[in-house]
C-alpha positions in Angstrom: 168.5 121.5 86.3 166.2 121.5 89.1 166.2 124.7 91.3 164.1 126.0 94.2 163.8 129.3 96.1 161.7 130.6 98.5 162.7 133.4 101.0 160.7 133.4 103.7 160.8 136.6 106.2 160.9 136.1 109.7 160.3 139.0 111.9 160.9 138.8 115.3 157.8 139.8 117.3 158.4 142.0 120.7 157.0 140.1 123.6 153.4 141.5 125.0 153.6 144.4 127.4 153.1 143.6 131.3 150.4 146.6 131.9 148.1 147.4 134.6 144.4 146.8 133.1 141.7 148.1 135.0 138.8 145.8 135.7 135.2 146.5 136.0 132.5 144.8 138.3 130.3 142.4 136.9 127.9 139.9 138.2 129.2 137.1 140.3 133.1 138.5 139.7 134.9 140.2 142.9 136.1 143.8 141.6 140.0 144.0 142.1 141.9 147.1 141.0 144.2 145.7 138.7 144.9 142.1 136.8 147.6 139.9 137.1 150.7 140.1 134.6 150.4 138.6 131.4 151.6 135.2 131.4 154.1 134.2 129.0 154.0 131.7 126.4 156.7 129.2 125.9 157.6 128.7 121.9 156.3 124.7 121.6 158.1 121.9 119.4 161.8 123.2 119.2 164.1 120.8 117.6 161.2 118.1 116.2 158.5 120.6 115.8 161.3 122.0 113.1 162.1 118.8 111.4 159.1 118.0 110.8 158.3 121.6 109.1 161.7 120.6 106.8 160.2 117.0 106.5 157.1 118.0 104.7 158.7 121.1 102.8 161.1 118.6 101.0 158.0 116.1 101.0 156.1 118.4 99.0 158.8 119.5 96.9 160.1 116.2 95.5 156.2 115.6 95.0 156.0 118.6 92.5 159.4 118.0 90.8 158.8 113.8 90.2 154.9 114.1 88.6 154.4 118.0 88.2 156.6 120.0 87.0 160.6 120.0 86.2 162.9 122.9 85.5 165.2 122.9 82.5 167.8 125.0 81.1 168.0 125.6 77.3 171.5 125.0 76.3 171.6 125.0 72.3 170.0 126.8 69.4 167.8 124.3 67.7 164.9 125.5 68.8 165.4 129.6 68.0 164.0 131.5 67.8 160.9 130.0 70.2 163.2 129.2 72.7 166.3 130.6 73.1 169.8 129.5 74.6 169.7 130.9 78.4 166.1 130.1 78.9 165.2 128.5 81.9 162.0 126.5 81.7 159.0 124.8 83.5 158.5 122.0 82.2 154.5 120.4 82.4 154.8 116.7 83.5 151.2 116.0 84.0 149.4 116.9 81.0 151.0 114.3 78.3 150.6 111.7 80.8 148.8 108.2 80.9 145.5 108.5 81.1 145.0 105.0 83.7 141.8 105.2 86.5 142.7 109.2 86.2 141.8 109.9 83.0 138.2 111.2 83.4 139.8 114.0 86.4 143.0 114.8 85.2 143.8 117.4 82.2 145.8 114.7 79.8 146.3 115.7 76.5 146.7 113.9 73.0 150.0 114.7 71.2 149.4 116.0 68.3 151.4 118.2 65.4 152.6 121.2 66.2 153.4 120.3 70.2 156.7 121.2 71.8 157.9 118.2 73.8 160.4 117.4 76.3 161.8 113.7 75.9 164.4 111.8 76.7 166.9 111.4 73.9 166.4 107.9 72.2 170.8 108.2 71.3 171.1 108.4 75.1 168.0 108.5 77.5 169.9 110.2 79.9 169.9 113.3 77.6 166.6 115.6 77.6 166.2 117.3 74.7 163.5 119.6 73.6 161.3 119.7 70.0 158.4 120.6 68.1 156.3 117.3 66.8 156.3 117.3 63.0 154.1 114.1 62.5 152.6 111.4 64.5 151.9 108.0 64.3 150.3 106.9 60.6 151.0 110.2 59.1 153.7 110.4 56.1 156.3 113.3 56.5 158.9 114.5 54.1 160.9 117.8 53.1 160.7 119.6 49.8 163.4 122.2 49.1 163.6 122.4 53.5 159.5 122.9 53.7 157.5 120.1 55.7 154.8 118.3 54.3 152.4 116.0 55.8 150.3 113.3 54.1 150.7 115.0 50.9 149.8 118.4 52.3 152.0 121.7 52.9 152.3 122.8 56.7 152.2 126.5 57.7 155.0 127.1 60.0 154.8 130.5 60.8 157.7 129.8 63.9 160.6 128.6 61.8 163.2 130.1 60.9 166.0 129.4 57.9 169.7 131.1 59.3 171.8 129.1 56.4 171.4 129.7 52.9 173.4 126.0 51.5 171.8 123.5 50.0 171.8 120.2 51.6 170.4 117.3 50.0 169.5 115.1 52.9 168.5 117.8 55.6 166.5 119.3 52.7 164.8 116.5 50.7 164.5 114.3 53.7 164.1 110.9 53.2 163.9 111.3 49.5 167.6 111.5 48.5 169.9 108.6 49.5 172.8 110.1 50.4 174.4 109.5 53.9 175.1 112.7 56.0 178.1 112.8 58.6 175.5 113.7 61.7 173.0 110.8 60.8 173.2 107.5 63.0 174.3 104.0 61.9 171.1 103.0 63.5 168.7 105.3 61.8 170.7 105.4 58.4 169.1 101.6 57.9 165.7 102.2 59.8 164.7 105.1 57.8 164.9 103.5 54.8 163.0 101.0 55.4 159.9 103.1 56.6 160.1 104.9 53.2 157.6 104.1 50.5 157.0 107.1 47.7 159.5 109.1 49.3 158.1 109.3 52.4 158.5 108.4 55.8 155.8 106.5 57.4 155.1 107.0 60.9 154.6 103.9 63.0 152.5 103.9 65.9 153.6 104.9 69.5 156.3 106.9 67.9 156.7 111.0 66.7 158.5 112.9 64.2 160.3 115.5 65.9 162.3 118.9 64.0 163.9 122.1 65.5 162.1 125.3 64.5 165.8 126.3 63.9 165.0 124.4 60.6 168.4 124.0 59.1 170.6 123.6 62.7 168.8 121.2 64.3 169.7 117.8 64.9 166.5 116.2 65.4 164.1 113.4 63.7 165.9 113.5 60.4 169.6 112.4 61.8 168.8 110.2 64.8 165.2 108.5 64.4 161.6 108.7 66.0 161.0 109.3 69.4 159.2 106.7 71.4 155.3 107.5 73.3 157.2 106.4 76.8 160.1 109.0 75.8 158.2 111.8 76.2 158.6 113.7 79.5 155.8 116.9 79.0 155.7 120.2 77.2 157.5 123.0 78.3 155.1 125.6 80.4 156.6 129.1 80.9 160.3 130.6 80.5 160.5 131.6 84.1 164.3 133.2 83.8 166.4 134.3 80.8 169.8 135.2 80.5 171.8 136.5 77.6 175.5 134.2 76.8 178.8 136.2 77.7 179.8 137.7 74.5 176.3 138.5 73.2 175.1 141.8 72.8 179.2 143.0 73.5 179.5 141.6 76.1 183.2 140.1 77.9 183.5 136.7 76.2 184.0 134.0 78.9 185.0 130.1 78.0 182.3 128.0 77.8 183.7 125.0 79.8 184.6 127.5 82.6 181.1 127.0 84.4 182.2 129.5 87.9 183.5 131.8 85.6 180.1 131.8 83.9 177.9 132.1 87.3 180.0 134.9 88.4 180.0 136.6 85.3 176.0 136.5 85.1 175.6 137.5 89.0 177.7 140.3 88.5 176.0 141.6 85.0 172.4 140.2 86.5 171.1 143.5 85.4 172.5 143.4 82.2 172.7 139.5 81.4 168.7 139.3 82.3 166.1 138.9 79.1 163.2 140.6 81.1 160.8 140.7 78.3 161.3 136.8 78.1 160.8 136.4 81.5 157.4 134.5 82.8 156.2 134.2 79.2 154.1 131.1 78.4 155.1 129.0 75.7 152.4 128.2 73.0 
C-alpha cells in the first residue's frame, strides 16, 4: 500500500490597514502631511500558478515512492514477533541497490545474513513478501531439530520465536529428510534436491536463503525455493503506524474479507486499535 498525507494549514491573512503615516523632511524630498493609501497587491498565478504547485508535488512524490522509499502493510504472522500483523512499514529502496557510476556516493549495502528483506515473491512476483536472510550465496544451510546452521556452524538467533510444539520432519531437519510436505512447491520439491550434498543445501550465487523469525509458521525458503539478487526490493526502515486486528486484545471480531467494515471499525477504536509503543520504531 502506498499512502501519503500531509495537512497543510492555510490561514487567511487580513489585508494591510489603509493608515495615515506621517512623513518627515529629508533632503531633496518635498514634506507632505500624509502618504498615499497602501496599494494593494493582486494574488499572481491563479489557475496555472496552482497546477504547477500540484505538478511538482506529485513529481516529487512518485520520485520518492519509485527509487526511495515504499510503504507496506504487514498482513501475516511469519515474521512475529519482529514485525507484527497491523504494522505499517517504510520500506528502504535505495540502500540494497546496484551499485552502477553511483556506487562511490550512494549508501549501497552488501546483503548479508541476518538482513530483513523485502522481495518480490519468486511463486508470483506480483506478491511482496517480507524475510530475514538465513544464508547467501556459497554458504551451506540446514536445520537440526528446527535450529539453523550455517557452513557447519550454529547461528545465534536471539529474534525467533518457536509457538508450536510438533515435530515436523521436513520443516525441522530441512533438507535432510526426504519426505514431501503438502505446502512445498512441485518446482522446488526437485530443485532442492539437487543443491543437496551432505545434507545440506548449497547456496548458488545471486540467490538467498530466506526464513520467518516465526520459525515454525513461516512459509519461506524451505517450501518455495531461493530468492533471486533482482528480487529483492530493500529492507524495511521504520514501523510508522500500528494497529491491533479486530478481535485482539477483546476486542468486536469483524470478518476478515469485510475490508469497510475493517476501516470503520479501526477509525472508530483509533484510540484503542493503535500500537503506540510500535509506532516510529526502527527496525534493526
Amino acid at each position: 500500500m502506498n499512502s501519503l498525507e500531509n495537512p497543510l494549514p492555510d490561514p487567511l491573512k487580513p489585508s494591510p490597514a489603509e493608515t495615515q503615516i506621517p512623513v518627515t523632511a529629508s533632503a531633496g524630498v518635498p514634506m507632505e502631511g500624509t502618504a498615499s493609501p497602501a496599494k494593494k497587491t493582486e494574488p499572481q498565478g491563479g489557475v496555472p500558478a496552482l497546477l504547477q504547485s500540484i505538478s511538482v508535488t506529485l513529481t516529487i512524490v512518485i520520485f520518492v515512492i519509485t527509487f526511495l522509499v515504499q510503504a507496506f502493510q504487514i498482513p501475516s504472522e511469519s515474521m512475529e514477533n519482529t514485525l507484527l500483523i497491523g504494522d505499517f512499514l517504510l520500506v528502504d529502496k535505495v540502500q540494497y541497490g546496484p551499485k552502477g557510476v553511483f556506487g562511490g556516493l550512494l549508501p549501497y549495502k552488501k546483503i548479508e545474513r541476518g538482513d530483513i528483506v523485502v522481495f518480490r515473491w519468486p511463486v508470483h512476483p506480483e506478491e511482496h513478501f517480507v524475510k530475514r536472510v538465513a544464508a547467501v550465496p556459497g554458504d551451506r544451510v540446514r536445520l537440526v531439530n528446527g535450529a539453523l546452521q550455517v557452513n557447519g556452524v550454529r547461528v545465534t538467533e536471539d529474534y525467533v520465536v518457536h509457538k508450536l510444539h510438533n515435530r515436523d520432519l521436513y520443516r525441522d531437519e530441512f533438507p535432510s529428510v526426504r519426505m514431501d510436505a503438502p505446502q512445498v512447491t512441485a518446482k522446488w520439491w526437485t530443485e532442492f534436491r539437487q543443491l543437496t550434498r551432505n545434507n545440506e543445501l548449497l547456496v548458488p550465487e545471486d540467490h538467498y536463503f530466506v526464513l520467518g523469525d516465526n520459525r515454525d509458521e513461516s512459509l519461506d525458503s524451505r517450501y518455495w525455493g531461493l530468492v533471486p539478487r533482482e528480487n529483492i526490493i530493500g529492507r524495511p526502515l521504520l514501523i510508522y503506524l500500528s494497529f491491533k486486528q479486530p478481535g485482539e486484545d477483546g476486542a468486536v471480531q469483524v470478518a476478515a474479507d469485510d475490508k469497510i467494515a475493517r476501516f470503520a471499525y479501526i477509525i472508530r477504536h483509533l484510540p484503542q486499535m493503535a500500537r503506540w509503543e510500535r509506532t516510529l520504531r526502527v527496525i534493526k
